[in-house]
N, C-alpha and C positions, 0 to 999 in steps of 0.2 A: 699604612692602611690596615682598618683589622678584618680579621677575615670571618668568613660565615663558618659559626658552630659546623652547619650541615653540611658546609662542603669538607670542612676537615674530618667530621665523622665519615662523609662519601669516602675521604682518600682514606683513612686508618682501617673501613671494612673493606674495600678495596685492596691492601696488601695483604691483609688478612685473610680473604678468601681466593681470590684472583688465581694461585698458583695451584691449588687444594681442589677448585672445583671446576678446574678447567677443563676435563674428561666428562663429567656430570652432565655434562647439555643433552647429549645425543644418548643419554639411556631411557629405558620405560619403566624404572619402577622409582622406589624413593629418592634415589639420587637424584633425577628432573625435580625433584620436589624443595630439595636445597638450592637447586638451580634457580629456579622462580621467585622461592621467596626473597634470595639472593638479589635477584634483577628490582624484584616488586620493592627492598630496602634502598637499593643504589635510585629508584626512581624517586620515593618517597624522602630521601635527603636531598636531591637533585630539583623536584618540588616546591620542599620548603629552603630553600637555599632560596630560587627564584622569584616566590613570594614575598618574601623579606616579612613572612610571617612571625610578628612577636607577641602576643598575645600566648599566655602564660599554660592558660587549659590547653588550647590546641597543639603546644609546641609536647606536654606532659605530655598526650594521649598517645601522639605522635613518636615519641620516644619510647613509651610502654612498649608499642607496639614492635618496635623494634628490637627491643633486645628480645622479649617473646619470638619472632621469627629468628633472631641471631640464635637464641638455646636452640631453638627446632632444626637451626641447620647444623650446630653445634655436635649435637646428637647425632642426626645420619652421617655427618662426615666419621666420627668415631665408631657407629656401626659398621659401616662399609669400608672405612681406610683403616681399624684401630687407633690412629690420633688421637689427641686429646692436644685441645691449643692451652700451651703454658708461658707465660711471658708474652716473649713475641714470636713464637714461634709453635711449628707444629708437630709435638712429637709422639713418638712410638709409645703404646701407652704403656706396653711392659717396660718402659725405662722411667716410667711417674711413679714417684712414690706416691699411692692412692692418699696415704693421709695427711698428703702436702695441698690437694687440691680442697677448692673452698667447695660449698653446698652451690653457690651458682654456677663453679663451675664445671660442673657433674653432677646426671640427676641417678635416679636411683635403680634404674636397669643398666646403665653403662657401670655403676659401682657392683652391681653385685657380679658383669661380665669379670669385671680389674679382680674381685675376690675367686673367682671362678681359674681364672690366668694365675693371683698367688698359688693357690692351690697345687697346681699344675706343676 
């Protein structure tokens, strides 16, 4: 049987943040903010899983949209934990070699923090 793109994107961001943003719920400044878009992702693959929406624009937009909130959580998890997610996994950022990571996977205030750290 084959399975839904969105539900296996559900499970893949699912281990992926699950472990990372598990403390985030219950704060008031940006970290609720990775929280939600977090939930607001897990609902919008959960959505189109149960639609059986295939229709090519809708699924696109849909997708944009997602990896956009995945960077934005991407980012405050790295401000607030220093991580940086490499592989599969989520590590210390003083242990990433900065010019091992691509451009999406680092934007350019968290890069100039890693040059800040070399520094140091």
């Amino acid at each position: 049987m084959e399975r839904n793109k969105y539900e296996l994107q559900r499970e893949v961001l699912a281990r992926k943040y699950e472990t990372i943003l598990k403390d985030f719920e219950d704060t008031n400044d940006d970290r609720r903010i990775a929280w939600n878009c977090y939930q607001q992702i897990i609902a919008a693959c959960e959505a189109m899983r149960d639609s059986g929406m295939e229709n090519n624009f809708i699924c696109c937009a849909v997708n944009k949209s997602i990896r956009e909130q995945e960077s934005k959580i991407d980012e405050i998890i790295t401000r607030f934990t220093g991580k940086v997610y490499k592989g599969v996994r989520w590590v210390d950022v003083t242990e990433t070699d900065i010019y091992s990571l691509s451009s999406t996977e680092i934007d350019y205030e968290t890069e100039m923090r890693l040059c800040e750290l070399d520094a140091e």
